[in-house]
ZAMARGU-4260 file (C-alpha; in steps of 0.2 Angstrom, whole numbers, plus 5000, padded with zeros to 4 digits):
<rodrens>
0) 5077/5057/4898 | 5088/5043/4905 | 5081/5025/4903 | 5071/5017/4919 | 5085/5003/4924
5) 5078/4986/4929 | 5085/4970/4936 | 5077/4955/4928 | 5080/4938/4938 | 5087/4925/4926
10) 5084/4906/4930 | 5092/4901/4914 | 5073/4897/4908 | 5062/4903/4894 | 5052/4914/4903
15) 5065/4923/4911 | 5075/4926/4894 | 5059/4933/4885 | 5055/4943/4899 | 5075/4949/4897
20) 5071/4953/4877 | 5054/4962/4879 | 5060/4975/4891 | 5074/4979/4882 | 5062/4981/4866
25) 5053/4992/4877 | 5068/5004/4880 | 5074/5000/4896 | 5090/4997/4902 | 5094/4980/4909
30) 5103/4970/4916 | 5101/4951/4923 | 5104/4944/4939 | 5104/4925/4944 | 5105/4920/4961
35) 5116/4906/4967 | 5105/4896/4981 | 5114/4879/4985 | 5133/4877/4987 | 5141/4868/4975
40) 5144/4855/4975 | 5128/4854/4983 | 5128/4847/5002 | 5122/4830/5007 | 5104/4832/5014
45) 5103/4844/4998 | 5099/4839/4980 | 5104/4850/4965 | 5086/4848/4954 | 5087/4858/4937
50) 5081/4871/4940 | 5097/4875/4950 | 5113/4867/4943 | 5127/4876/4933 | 5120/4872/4917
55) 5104/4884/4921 | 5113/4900/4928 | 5126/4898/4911 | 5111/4899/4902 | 5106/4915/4909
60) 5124/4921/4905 | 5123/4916/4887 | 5106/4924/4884 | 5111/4941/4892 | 5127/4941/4881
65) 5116/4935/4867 | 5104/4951/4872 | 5121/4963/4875 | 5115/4966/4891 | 5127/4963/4910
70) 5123/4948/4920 | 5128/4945/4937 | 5127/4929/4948 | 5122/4934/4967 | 5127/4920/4981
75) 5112/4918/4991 | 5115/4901/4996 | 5117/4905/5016 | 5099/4917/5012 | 5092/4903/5005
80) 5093/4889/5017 | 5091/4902/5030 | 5075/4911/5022 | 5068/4896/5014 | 5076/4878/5018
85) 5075/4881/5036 | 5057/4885/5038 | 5053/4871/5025 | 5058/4860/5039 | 5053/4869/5051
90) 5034/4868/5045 | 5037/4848/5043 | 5040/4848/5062 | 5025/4858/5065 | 5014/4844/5056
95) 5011/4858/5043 | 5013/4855/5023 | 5022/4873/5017 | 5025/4877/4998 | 5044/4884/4997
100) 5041/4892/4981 | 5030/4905/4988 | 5043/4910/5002 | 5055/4910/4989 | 5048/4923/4980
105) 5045/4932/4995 | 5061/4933/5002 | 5073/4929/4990 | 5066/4936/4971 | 5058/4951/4980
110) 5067/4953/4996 | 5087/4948/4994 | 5087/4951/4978 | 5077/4966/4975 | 5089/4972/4988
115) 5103/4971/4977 | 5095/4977/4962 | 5094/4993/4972 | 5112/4993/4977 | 5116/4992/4956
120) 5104/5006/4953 | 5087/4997/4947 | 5071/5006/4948 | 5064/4989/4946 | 5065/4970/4947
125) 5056/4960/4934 | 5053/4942/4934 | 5047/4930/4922 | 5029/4926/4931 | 5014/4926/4925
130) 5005/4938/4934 | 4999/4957/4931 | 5005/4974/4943 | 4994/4990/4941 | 5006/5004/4949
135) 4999/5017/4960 | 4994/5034/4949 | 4985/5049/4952 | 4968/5040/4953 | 4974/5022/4961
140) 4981/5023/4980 | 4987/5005/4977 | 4999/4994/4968 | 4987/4980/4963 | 4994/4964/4956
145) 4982/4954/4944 | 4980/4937/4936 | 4990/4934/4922 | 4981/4933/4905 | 4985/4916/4903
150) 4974/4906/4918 | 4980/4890/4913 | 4998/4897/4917 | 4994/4910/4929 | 5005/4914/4945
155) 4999/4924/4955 | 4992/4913/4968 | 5012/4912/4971 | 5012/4930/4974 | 5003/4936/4985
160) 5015/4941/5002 | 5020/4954/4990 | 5021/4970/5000 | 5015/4988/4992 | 5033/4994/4989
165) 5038/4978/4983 | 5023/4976/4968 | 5026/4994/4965 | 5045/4990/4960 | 5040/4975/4952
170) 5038/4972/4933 | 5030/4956/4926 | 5032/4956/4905 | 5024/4941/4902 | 5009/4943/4910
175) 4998/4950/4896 | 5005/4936/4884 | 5002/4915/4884 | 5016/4902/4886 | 5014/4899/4868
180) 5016/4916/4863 | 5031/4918/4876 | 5041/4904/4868 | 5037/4908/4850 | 5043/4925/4852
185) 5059/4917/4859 | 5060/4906/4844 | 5059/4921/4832 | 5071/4928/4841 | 5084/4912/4840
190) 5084/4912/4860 | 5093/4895/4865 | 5079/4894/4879 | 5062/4894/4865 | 5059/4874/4870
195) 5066/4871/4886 | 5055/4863/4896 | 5048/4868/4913 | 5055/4863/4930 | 5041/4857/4943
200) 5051/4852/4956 | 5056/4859/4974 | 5074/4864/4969 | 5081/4857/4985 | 5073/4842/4985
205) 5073/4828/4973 | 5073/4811/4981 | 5060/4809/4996 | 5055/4821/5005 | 5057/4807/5020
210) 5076/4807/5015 | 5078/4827/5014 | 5073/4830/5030 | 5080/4815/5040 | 5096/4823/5033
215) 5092/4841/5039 | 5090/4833/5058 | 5072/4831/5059 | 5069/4817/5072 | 5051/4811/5068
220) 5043/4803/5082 | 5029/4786/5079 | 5012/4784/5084 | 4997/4780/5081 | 4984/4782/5067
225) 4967/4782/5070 | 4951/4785/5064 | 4938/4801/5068 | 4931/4792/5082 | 4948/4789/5090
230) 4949/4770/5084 | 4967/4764/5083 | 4969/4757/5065 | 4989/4758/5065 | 5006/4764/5066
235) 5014/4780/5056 | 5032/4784/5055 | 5034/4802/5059 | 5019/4816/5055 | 5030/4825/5044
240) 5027/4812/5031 | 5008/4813/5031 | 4998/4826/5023 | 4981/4831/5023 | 4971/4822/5009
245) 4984/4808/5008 | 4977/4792/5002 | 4992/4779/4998 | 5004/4774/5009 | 4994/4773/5025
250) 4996/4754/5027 | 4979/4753/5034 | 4963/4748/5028 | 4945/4750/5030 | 4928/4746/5022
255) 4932/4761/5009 | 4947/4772/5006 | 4954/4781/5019 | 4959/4798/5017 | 4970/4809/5029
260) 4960/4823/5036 | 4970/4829/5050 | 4989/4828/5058 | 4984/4830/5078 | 5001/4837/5085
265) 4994/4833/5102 | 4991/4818/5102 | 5004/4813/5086 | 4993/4805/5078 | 4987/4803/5060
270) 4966/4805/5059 | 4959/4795/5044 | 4944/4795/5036 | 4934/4792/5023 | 4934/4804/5007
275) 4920/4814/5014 | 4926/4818/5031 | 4940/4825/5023 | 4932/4841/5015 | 4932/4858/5025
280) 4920/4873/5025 | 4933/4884/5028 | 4948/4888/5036 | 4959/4900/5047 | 4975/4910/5040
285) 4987/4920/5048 | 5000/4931/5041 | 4986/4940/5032 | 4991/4952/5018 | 4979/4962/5010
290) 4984/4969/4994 | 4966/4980/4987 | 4965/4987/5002 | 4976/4996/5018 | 4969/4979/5029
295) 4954/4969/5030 | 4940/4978/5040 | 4923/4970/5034 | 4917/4953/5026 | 4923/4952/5008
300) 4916/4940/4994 | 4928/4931/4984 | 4933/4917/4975 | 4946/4909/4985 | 4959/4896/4979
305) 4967/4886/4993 | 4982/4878/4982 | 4992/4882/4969 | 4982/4883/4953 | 4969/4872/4963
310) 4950/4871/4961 | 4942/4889/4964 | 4928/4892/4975 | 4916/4904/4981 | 4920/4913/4998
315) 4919/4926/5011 | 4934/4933/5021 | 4932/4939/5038 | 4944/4948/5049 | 4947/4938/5064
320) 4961/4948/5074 | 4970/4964/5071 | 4988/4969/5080 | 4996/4986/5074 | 5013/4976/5074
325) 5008/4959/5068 | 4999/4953/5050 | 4980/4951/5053 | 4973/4933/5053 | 4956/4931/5046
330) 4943/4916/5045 | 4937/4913/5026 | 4920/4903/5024 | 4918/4892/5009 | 4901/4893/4999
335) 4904/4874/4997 | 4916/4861/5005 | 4934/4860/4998 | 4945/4846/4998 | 4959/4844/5009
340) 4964/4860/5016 | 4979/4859/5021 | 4990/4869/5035 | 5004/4876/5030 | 4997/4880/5011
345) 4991/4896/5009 | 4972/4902/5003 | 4972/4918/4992 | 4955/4930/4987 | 4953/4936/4972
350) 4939/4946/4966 | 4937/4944/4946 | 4957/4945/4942 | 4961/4957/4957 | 4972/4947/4967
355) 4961/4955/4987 | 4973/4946/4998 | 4980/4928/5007 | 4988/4919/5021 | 4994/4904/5028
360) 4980/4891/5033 | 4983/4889/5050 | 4969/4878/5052 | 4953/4870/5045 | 4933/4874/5047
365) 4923/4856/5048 | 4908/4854/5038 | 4897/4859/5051
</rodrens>
């Protein structure tokens, strides 16, 4: 029986290069892709961060040579700034705070480039995440994706817009082990990557955020910054430099701390307040997708997380609008205020390590 072919993407990083070495173990036949996103050299409104320069993808090289396995660099960089870059600024313009990784994974891991490994023959496309997939079988309708078994790492929350035929193509190696088990398997194995460390930054953004998008064209317009009853405390440069929850920088002052609790396109102005003002019951998300289940017909209880690895709490989702053509949107109820809930950040259910569904904030419920 010939050997199920996967495509694992290779950032040049250890998770990626273990995720290489287990499949193999486990008999399949692969091969490693690296996507090329920004030009090289990079352009001037783009910064080359590591997890993007040369030096990762010939990383990535070395450990598929090292494995005996093909590797193949894709040029993605006009997908990139089209799938990703683009609507970064975009949601900057929109007074919205978004998380690129997430549409990264969406339409470049699991769009563009699962689109190739197809066109090389792959069955699959594995990644280095740390996150779990149950494919569909006799007894099980659904591809389910899980948490990974390490919470402290897990990264599913960053998964989530992952469609049926897209988890049901997807493998995830790593999502049974724990980051120290991942890099000591790549030191018995002598993989050049074992104690690289982690890249947390946007890949396309280094210097300010302030500086990146002036570069990309975005003309921010000043105005005023006031408090919940209107008051005018100040002056902000631009609303794409604010974000919800934002204490320093504000260059006002009150009797306390002022937080920012809401971007009002409107009326361009930044609302402060104090901490207290700034927690949320709830919010609404559009672009639901529901993962357990065909789509989201009836209240379901949850724990909800509203950023990445954030604090969880408990909640209850309820559709809001249907449209056969169009994602649901859905309004999800807090049992207890959260913290800066942001638009443009996305709020994701799970139900014990089932991963029920998500979708962009759209907006926020007040306390009341």
């Amino acid at each position: 029986m010939q050997a199920k072919r996967v495509a694992v993407a290779m950032s040049g990083g250890v998770d990626s290069s273990v995720a290489c070495l287990l499949l193999k173990r486990q008999g399949y036949d692969v091969i490693g892709l690296t996507m090329k996103l920004l030009p090289n050299p990079p352009s001037q409104d783009v910064v080359r961060a590591p997890c993007c320069t040369l030096e990762m993808a010939q990383d990535a090289m070395r450990i598929c040579h090292s494995l005996g396995i093909p590797h193949y660099t894709i040029d993605l960089v006009e997908e990139f700034d089209e799938s990703v870059i683009l609507p970064f600024v975009r949601e900057y313009f929109l007074a919205r705070t978004p998380n690129p990784c997430l549409q990264c994974n969406r339409a470049m891991k699991f769009g563009h480039l699962l689109r190739k490994a197809r066109e090389l023959g792959c069955d699959y496309i594995a990644t280095g995440h740390y996150a779990r997939v149950r494919h569909r079988t006799d007894s099980e309708s659904r591809a389910l994706l899980m948490r990974g078994v390490d919470r402290t790492k897990d990264q599913s929350y960053a998964l989530y817009q992952l469609t049926q035929d897209e988890l049901e193509h997807s493998l995830f190696p790593l999502g049974d082990l724990t980051k120290e088990e991942v890099r000591r398997l790549a030191r018995e194995s002598g993989l050049r990557t074992a104690d690289k460390p982690e890249s947390q930054e946007i890949c396309f953004v280094t210097g300010s955020y302030r500086e990146f998008l002036s570069g990309r064209g975005l003309e921010a317009e000043p105005g005023d910054i006031v408090d919940t009853s209107g008051k005018v405390l100040g002056r902000h440069a631009g609303l794409p430099f604010y974000t919800v929850g934002q204490r320093k920088g504000l260059g006002v002052a009150g009797g306390e701390p002022l937080y920012v609790v809401d971007l009002d396109r409107a009326r361009n102005a930044v609302v402060v307040g104090k901490r207290s003002e700034a927690y949320s019951m709830g919010c609404v998300v559009e672009g639901l997708n529901v993962i357990a289940d065909n789509r989201l017909r009836d209240p379901v209880r949850g724990i909800c997380m509203v950023r990445y690895r954030g604090k969880e709490v408990g909640a209850t989702m309820e559709p809001l609008s249907y449209r056969q053509e169009e994602p649901d949107s859905a309004v999800i109820r807090f049992d207890t205020p959260e913290f800066a809930v942001t638009p443009g950040q996305s709020a994701v259910l799970y139900q014990d390590d089932l991963v029920y569904g998500g979708g962009v904030i759209a907006k926020r419920l007040g306390k009341k």
